[in-house]
C-alpha positions as CSV (number, residue, x, y, z in Angstrom):
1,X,68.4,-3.6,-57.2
2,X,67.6,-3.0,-53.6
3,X,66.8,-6.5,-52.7
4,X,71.1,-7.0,-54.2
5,X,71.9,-4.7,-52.3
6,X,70.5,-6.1,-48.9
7,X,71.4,-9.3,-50.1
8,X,74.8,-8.6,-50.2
9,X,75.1,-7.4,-46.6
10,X,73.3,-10.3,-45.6
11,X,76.4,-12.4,-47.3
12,X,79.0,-10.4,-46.2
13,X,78.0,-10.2,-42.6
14,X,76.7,-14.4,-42.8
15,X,80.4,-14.8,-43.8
16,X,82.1,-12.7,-41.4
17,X,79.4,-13.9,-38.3
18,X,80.2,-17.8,-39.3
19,X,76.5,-17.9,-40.0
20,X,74.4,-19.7,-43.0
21,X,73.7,-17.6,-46.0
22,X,70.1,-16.1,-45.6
23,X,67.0,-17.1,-47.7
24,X,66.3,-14.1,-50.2
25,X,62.4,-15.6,-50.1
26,X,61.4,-12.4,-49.0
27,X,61.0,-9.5,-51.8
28,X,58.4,-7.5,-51.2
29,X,58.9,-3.8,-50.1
30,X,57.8,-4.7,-46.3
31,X,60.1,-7.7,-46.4
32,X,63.2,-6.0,-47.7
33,X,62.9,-2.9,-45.0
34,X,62.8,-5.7,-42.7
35,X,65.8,-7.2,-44.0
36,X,67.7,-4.2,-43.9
37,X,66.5,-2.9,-40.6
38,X,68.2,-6.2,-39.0
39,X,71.4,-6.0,-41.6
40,X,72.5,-2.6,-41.5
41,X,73.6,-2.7,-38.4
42,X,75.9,-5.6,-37.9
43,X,77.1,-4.7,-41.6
44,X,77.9,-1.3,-40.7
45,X,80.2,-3.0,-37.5
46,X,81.6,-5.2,-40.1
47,X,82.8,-2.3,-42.0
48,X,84.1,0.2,-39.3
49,X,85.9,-2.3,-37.4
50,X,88.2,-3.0,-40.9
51,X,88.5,0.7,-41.5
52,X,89.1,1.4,-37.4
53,X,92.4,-1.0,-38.3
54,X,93.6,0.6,-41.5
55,X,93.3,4.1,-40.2
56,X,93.9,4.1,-36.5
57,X,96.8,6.0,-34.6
58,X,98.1,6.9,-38.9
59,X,100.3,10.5,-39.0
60,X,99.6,10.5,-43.2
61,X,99.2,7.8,-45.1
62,X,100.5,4.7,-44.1
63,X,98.8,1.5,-45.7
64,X,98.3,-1.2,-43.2
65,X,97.0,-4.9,-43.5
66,X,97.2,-8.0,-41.8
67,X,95.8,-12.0,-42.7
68,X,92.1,-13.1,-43.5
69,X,90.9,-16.0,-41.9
70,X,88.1,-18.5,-42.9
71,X,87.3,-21.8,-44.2
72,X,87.6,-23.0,-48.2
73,X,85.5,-26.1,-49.2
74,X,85.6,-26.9,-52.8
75,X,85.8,-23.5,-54.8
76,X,84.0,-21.8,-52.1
77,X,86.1,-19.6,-49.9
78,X,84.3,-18.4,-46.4
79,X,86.4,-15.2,-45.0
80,X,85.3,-15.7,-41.3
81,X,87.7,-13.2,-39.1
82,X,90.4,-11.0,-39.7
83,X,94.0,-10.7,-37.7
84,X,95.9,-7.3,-37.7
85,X,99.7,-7.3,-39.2
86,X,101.9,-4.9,-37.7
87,X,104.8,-4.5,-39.7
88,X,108.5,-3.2,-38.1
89,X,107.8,1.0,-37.4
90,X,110.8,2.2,-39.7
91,X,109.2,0.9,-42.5
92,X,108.1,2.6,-45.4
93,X,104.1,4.3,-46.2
94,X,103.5,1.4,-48.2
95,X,102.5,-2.3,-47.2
96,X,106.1,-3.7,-49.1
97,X,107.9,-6.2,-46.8
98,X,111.1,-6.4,-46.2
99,X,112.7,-10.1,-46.7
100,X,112.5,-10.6,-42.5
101,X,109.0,-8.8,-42.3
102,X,107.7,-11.5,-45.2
103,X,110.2,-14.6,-42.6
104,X,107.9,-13.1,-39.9
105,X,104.7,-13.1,-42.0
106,X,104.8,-16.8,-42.5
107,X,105.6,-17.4,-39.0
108,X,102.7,-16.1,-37.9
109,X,100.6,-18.1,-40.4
110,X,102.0,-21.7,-39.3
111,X,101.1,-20.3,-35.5
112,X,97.5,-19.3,-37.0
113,X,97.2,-22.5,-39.0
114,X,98.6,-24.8,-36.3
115,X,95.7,-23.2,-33.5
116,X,92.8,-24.5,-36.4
117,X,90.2,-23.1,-34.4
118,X,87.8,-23.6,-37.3
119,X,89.6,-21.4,-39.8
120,X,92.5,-21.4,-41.5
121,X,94.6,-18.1,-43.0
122,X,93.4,-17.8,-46.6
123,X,94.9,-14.7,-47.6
124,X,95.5,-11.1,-46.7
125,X,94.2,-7.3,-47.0
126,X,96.3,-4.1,-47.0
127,X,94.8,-0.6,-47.3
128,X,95.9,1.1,-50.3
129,X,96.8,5.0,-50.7
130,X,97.8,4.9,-54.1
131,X,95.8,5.2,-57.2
132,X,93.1,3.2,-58.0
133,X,92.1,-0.1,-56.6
134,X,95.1,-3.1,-57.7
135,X,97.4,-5.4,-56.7
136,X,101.5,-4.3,-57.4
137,X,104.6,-5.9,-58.3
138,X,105.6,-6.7,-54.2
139,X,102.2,-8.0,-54.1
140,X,102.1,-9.9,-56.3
141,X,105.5,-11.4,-55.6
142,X,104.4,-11.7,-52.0
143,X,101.4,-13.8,-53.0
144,X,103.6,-16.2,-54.9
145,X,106.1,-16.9,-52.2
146,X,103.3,-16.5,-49.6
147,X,99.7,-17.2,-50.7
148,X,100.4,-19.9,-53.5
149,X,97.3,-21.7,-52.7
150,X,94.5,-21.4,-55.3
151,X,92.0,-20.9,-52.3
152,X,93.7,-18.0,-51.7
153,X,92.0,-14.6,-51.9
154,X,93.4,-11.0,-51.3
155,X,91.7,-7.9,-50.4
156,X,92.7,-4.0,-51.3
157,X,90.8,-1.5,-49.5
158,X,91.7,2.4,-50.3
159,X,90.0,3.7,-46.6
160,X,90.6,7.6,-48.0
161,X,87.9,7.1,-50.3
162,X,84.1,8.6,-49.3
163,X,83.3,5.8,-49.9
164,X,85.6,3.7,-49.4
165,X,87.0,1.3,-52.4
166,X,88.1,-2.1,-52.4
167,X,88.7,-5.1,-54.3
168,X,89.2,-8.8,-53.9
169,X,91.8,-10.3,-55.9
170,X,92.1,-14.3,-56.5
171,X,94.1,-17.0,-58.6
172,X,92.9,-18.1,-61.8
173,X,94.3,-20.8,-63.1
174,X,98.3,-20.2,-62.4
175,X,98.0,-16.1,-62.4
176,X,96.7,-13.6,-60.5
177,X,95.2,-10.2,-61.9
178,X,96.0,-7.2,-60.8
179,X,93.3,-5.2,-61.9
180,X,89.9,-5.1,-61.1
């Protein structure tokens, strides 16, 4: 179970770093302390640097998100960067856009898309205040006007949590599910 654990650092922070996935060769108790000792780290950076942008400068809840970037080959999706999204300040608490916000939202994508830099936008990530962990109506509708690409992926982080919960959310087949 440890050796998962580790292991799934070691992806997440591969992914994010635009690195190769590691070798999980290594299993003994040494090894895996090892492992960790160099992970932990850069994983923990990984992790504050999202929560830093869905909690910074809030006065209450106020969910916040903005567009994953990354590469797709195949079936296999690489979330590489991520790219703040403020939305308009007279906006509501929640991440629902307005019909200009959503104009703006795609905007900014072509920009993203047209600068290639190695990565494309694949989806987006908004924190989430409400109960449980799931994607919502304006989500949903979002993602089909938005984010129709299959590659597409969509993550839902509640920051208030100790520890923090979150979710990714994909297509499957011509839906996506809502629920974890």
């Amino acid at each position: 179970m440890l050796e998962r654990i580790i292991f799934t650092k070691e992806v997440w922070t591969a992914a994010i770093g635009g690195r190769d996935i590691p070798s999980r060769d290594e299993r003994s108790i040494a090894a895996l302390q090892a492992r960790l000792a160099v992970v932990q780290p850069q994983f923990t950076a990984l992790v504050r640097r999202i929560r830093d942008h869905l909690t910074s400068n809030l006065k209450g809840p106020s969910e916040r998100g903005g567009l994953l970037l990354g590469s797709a080959h195949g079936h296999e999706v690489e979330i590489s960067d991520f790219v703040a999204w403020e939305r308009c300040s007279n906006s509501r608490n929640q991440f629902i856009l307005t019909n200009a916000e959503t104009t703006e939202l795609k905007k900014r994508i072509d920009e993203l898309n047209a600068q290639r830099r190695g990565s494309e936008v694949l989806g987006y990530f908004r924190s989430d205040f409400r109960e449980g962990v799931r994607l919502y109506d304006q989500d949903i509708a979002l993602i089909q006007d938005v984010f129709w690409d299959p590659r597409s992926v969509f993550l839902v982080v509640q920051p208030s949590e100790k520890p923090p919960s979150a979710g990714f959310f994909f297509w499957d087949g011509d839906k996506v599910f809502p629920y974890m």
